[in-house]
Every structure is written in C-alpha cells, then in structure tokens.
KOLVO-578687 format. One record per atom (N, C-alpha, C, O): residue number from 1; atom name; x, y, z. Coordinates in steps of 0.1 Angstrom, whole numbers, padded with zeros to 4 digits. Last residue first. Layout:
% KOLVO-578687
ATOM   torlum   drenmar       X       Y       Z
ATOM      NUM        CA       X       Y       Z
...
END
This chain:
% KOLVO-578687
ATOM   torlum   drenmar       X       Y       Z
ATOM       96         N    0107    0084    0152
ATOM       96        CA    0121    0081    0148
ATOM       96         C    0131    0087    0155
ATOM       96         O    0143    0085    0152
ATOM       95         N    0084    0103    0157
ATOM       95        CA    0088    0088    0156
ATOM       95         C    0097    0080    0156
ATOM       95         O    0095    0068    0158
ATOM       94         N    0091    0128    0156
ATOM       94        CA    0089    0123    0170
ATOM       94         C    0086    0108    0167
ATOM       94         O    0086    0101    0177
ATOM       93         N    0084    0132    0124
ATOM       93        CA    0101    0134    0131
ATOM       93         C    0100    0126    0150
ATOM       93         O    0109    0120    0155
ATOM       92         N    0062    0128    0119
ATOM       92        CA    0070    0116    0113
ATOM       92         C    0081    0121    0124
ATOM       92         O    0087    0112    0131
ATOM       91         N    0037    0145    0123
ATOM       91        CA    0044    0136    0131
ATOM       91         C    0054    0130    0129
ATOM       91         O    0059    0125    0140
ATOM       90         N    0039    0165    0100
ATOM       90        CA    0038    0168    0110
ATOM       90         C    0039    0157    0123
ATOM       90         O    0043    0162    0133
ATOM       89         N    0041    0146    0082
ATOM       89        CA    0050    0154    0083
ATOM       89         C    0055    0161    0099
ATOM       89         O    0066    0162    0106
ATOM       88         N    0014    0135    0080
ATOM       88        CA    0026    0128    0082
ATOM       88         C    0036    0134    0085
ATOM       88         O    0044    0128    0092
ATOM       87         N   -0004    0141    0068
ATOM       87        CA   -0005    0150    0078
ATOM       87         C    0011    0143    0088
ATOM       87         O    0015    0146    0099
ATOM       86         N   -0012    0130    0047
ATOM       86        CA   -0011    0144    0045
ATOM       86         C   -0006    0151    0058
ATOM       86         O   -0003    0163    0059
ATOM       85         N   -0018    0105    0054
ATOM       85        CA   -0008    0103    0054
ATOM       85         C   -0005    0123    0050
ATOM       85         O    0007    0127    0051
ATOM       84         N   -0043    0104    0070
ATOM       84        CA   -0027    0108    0078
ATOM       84         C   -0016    0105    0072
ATOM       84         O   -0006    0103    0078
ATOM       83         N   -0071    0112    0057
ATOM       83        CA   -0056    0104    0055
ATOM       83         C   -0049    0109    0061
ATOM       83         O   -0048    0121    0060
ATOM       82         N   -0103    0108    0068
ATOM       82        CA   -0087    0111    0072
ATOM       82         C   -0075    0110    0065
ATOM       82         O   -0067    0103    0072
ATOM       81         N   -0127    0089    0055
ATOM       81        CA   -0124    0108    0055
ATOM       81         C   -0110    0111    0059
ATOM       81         O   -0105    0118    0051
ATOM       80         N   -0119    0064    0060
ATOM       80        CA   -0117    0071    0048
ATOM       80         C   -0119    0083    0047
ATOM       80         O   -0114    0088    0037
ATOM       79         N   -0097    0051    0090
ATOM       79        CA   -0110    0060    0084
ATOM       79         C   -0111    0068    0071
ATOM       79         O   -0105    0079    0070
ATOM       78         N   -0072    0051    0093
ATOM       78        CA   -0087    0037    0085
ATOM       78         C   -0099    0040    0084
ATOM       78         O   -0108    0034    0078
ATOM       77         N   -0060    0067    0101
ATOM       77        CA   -0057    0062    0088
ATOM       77         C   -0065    0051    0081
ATOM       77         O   -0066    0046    0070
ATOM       76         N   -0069    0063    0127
ATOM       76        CA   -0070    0074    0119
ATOM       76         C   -0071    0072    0106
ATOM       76         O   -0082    0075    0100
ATOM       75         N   -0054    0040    0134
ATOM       75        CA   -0067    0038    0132
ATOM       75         C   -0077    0049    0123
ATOM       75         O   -0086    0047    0116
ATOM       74         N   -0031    0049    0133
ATOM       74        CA   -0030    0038    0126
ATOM       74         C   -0046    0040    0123
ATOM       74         O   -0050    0042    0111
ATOM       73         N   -0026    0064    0152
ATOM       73        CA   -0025    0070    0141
ATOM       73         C   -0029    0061    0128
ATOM       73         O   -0031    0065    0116
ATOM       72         N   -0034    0050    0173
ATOM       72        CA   -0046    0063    0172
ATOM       72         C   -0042    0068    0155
ATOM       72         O   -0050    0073    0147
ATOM       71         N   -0010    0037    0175
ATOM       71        CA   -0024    0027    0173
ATOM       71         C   -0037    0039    0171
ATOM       71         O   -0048    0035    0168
ATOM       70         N    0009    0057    0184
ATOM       70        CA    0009    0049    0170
ATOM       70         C   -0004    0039    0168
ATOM       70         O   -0006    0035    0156
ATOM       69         N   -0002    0061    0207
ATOM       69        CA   -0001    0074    0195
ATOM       69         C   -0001    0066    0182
ATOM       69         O   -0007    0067    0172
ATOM       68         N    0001    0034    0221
ATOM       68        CA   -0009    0042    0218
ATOM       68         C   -0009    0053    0206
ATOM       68         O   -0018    0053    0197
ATOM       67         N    0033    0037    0219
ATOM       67        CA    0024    0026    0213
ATOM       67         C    0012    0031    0209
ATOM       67         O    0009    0032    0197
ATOM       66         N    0041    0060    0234
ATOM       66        CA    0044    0056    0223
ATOM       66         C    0030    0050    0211
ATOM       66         O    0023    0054    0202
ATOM       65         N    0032    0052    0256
ATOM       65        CA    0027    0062    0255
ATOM       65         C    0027    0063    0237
ATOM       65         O    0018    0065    0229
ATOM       64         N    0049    0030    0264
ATOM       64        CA    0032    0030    0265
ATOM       64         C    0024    0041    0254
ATOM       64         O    0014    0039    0246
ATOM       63         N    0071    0040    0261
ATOM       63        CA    0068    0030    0249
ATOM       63         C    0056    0030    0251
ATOM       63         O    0049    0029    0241
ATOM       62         N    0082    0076    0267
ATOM       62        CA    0074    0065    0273
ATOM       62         C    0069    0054    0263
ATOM       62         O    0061    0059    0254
ATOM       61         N    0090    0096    0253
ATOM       61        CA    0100    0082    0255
ATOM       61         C    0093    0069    0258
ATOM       61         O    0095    0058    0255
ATOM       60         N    0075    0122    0238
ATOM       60        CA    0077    0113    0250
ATOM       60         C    0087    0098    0243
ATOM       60         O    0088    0093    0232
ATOM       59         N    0071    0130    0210
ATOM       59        CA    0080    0135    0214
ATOM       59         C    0088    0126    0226
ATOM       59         O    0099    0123    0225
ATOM       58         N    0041    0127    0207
ATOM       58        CA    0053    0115    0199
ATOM       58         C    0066    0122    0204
ATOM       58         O    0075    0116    0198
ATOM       57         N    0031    0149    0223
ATOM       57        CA    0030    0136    0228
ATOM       57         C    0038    0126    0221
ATOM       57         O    0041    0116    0228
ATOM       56         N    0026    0169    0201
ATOM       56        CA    0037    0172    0214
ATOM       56         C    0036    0159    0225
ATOM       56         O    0041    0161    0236
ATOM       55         N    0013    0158    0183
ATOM       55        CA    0028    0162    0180
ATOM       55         C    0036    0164    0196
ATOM       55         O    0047    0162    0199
ATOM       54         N   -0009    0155    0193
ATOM       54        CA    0000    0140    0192
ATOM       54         C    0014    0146    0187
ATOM       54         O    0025    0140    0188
ATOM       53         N   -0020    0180    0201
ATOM       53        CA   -0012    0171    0204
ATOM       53         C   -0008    0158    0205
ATOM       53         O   -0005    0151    0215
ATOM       52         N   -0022    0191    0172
ATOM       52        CA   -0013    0193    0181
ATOM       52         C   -0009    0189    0193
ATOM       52         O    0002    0191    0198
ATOM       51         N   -0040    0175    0159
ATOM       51        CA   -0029    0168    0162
ATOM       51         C   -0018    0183    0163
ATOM       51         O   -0009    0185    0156
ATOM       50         N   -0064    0176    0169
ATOM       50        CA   -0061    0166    0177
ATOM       50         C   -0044    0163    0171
ATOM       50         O   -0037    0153    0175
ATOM       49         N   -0077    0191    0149
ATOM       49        CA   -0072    0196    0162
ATOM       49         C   -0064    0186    0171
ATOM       49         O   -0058    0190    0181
ATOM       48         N   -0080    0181    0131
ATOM       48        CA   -0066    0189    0133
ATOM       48         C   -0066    0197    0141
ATOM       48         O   -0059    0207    0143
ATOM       47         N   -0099    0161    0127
ATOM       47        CA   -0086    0158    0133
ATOM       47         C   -0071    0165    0134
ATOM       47         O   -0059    0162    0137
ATOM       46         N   -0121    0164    0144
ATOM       46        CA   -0117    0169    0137
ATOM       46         C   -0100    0167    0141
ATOM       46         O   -0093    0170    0151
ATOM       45         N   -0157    0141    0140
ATOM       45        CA   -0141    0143    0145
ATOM       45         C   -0136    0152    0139
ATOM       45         O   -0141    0153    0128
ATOM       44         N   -0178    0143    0131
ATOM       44        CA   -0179    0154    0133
ATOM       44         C   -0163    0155    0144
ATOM       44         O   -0158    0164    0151
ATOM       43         N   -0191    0113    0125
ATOM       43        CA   -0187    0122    0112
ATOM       43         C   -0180    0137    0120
ATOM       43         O   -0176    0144    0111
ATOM       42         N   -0182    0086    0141
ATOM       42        CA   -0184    0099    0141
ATOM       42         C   -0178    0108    0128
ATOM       42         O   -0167    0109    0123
ATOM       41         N   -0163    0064    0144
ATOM       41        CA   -0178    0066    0138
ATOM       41         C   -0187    0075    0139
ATOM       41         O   -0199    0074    0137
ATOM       40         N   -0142    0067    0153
ATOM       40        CA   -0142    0064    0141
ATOM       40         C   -0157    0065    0134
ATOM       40         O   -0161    0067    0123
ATOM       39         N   -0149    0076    0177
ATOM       39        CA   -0142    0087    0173
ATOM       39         C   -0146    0079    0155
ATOM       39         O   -0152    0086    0147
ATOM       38         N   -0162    0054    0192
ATOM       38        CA   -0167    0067    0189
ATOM       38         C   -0160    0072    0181
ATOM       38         O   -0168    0074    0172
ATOM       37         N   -0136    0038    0188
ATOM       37        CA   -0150    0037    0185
ATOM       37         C   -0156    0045    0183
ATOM       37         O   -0157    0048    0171
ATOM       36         N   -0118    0053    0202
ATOM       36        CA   -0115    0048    0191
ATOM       36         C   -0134    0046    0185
ATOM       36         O   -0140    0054    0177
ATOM       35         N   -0132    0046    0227
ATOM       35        CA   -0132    0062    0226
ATOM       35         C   -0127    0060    0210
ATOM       35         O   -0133    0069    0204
ATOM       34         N   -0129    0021    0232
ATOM       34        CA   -0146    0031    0234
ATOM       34         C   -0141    0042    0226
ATOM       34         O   -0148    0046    0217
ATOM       33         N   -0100    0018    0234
ATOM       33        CA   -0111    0008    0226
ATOM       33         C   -0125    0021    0224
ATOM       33         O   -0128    0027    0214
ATOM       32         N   -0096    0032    0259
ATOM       32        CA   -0090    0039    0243
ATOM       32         C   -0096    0030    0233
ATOM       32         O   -0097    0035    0222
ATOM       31         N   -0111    0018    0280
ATOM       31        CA   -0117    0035    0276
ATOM       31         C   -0106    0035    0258
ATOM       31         O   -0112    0038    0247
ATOM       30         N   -0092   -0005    0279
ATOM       30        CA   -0107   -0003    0273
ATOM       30         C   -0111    0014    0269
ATOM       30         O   -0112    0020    0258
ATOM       29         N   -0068    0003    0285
ATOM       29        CA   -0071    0002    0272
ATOM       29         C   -0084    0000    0268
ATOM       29         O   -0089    0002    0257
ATOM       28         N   -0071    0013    0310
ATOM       28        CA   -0067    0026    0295
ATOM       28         C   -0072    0019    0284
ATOM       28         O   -0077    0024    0274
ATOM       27         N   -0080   -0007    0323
ATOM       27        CA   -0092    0002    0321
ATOM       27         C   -0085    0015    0309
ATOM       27         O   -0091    0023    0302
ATOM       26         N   -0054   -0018    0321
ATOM       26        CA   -0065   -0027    0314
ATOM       26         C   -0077   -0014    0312
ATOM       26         O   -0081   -0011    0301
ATOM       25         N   -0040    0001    0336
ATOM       25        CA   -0037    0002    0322
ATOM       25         C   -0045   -0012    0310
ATOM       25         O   -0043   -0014    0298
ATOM       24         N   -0052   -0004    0362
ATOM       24        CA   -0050    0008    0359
ATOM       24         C   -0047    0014    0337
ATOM       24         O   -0049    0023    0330
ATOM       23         N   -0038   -0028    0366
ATOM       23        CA   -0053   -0029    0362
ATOM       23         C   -0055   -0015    0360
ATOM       23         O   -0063   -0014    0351
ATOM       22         N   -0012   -0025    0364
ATOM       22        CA   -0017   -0031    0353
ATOM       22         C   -0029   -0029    0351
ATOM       22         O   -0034   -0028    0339
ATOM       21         N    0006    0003    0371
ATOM       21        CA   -0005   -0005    0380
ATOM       21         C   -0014   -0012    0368
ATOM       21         O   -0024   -0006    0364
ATOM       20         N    0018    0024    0360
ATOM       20        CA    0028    0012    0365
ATOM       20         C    0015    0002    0368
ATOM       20         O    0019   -0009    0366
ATOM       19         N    0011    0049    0334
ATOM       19        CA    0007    0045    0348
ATOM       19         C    0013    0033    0349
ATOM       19         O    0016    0028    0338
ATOM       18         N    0008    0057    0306
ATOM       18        CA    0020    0057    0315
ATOM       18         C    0020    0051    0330
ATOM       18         O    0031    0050    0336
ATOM       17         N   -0023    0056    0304
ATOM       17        CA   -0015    0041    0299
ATOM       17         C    0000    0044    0300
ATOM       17         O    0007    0034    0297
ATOM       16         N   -0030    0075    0316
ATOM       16        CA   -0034    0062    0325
ATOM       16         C   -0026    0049    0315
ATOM       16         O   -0025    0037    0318
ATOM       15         N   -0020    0098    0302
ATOM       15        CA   -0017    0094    0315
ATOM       15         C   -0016    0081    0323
ATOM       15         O   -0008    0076    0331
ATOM       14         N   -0033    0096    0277
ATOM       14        CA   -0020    0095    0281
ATOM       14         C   -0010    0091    0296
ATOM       14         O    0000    0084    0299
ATOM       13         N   -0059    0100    0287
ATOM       13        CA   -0058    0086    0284
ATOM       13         C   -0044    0084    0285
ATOM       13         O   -0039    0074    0290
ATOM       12         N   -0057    0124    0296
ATOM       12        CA   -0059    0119    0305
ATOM       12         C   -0057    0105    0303
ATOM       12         O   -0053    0097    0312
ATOM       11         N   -0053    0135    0266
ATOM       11        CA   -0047    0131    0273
ATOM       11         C   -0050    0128    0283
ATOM       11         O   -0039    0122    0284
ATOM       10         N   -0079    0126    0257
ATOM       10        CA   -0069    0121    0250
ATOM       10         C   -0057    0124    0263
ATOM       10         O   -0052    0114    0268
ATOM        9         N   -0098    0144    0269
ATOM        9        CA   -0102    0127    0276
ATOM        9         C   -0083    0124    0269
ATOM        9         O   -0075    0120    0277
ATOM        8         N   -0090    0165    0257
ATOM        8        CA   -0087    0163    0273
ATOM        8         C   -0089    0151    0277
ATOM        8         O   -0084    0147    0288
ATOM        7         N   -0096    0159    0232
ATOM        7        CA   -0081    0162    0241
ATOM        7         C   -0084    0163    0254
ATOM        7         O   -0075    0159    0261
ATOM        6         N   -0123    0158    0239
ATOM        6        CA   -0117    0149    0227
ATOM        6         C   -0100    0150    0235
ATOM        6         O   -0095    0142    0242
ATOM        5         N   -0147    0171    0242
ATOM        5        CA   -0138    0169    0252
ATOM        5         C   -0125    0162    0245
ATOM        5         O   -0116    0162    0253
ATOM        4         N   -0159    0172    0218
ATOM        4        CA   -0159    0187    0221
ATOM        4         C   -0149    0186    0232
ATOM        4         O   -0142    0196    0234
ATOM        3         N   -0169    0143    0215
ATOM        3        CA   -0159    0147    0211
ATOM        3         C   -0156    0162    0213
ATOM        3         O   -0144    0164    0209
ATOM        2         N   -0194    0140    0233
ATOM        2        CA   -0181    0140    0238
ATOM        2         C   -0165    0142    0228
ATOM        2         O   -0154    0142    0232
ATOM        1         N   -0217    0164    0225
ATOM        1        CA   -0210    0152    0221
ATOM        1         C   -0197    0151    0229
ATOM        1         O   -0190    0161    0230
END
C-alpha cells in the first residue's frame, strides 16, 4: 500500500508546495488532493507516525508549507477514527 511510503511521499509534497514555479505547485496540489483521499479512506493510516513530522514541519516559516500542514490537520480531524484534537499539544506551539 502506498501508505508504508506515507512520509516520504509527505515530505516530498513539502517540497513541491515550497517550490516558486506555479505549475510545479498546481501538480502539489493535486498529488496532496489524491493522497488526502487515500489517506482518509483508508482504515490502515497511522497517524502517529505521521506526526513527527508535522511537528518538525509546523516549525517552517514557509506560508505554503504552513498552509498545507494546516489543511492535513484539518482533514485528519474529519476523519472519525482520528481526533487531533488529543494530539494537539503536540502541534499547537509551531502554530503560533
């Protein structure tokens, strides 16, 4: 399953939505559309693995980069197996 690659697609997505080249950050936002998808409809996401790094990624300045973490945290949160809000602690300070 492609979530076993889960962080490494995750950051590579980091990458391409810091990128300057618009069409370069139309294809981030599709792949982070697809990959949201999958991830939400998969029973076999684990999401504590995935948040060491969003902790070391809400740290960044980058608003791209920003934005994204907040639209992954958001979506997380819409999944009724996840609450992020238990896990809130652990991000809240790199948000602010």
């Amino acid at each position: 399953s492609i979530l076993r690659y889960f962080n490494q697609i995750f950051d590579g997505l980091t990458k391409l939505f810091a990128d300057v080249d618009i069409d370069v950050k139309n294809g981030a936002n599709l792949l982070d559309r697809l990959v949201k998808d999958i991830v939400t409809e998969s029973e076999s996401f684990h999401v504590e693995r995935f948040l060491p790094l969003l902790q070391s990624y809400i740290r960044r300045t980058n608003p791209y980069i920003r934005q994204l973490l907040v639209g992954w945290i958001t979506v997380l949160d819409s999944v009724p197996d996840i609450s992020m809000i238990d896990y809130l602690p652990d991000f809240l300070d790199g948000l602010f």
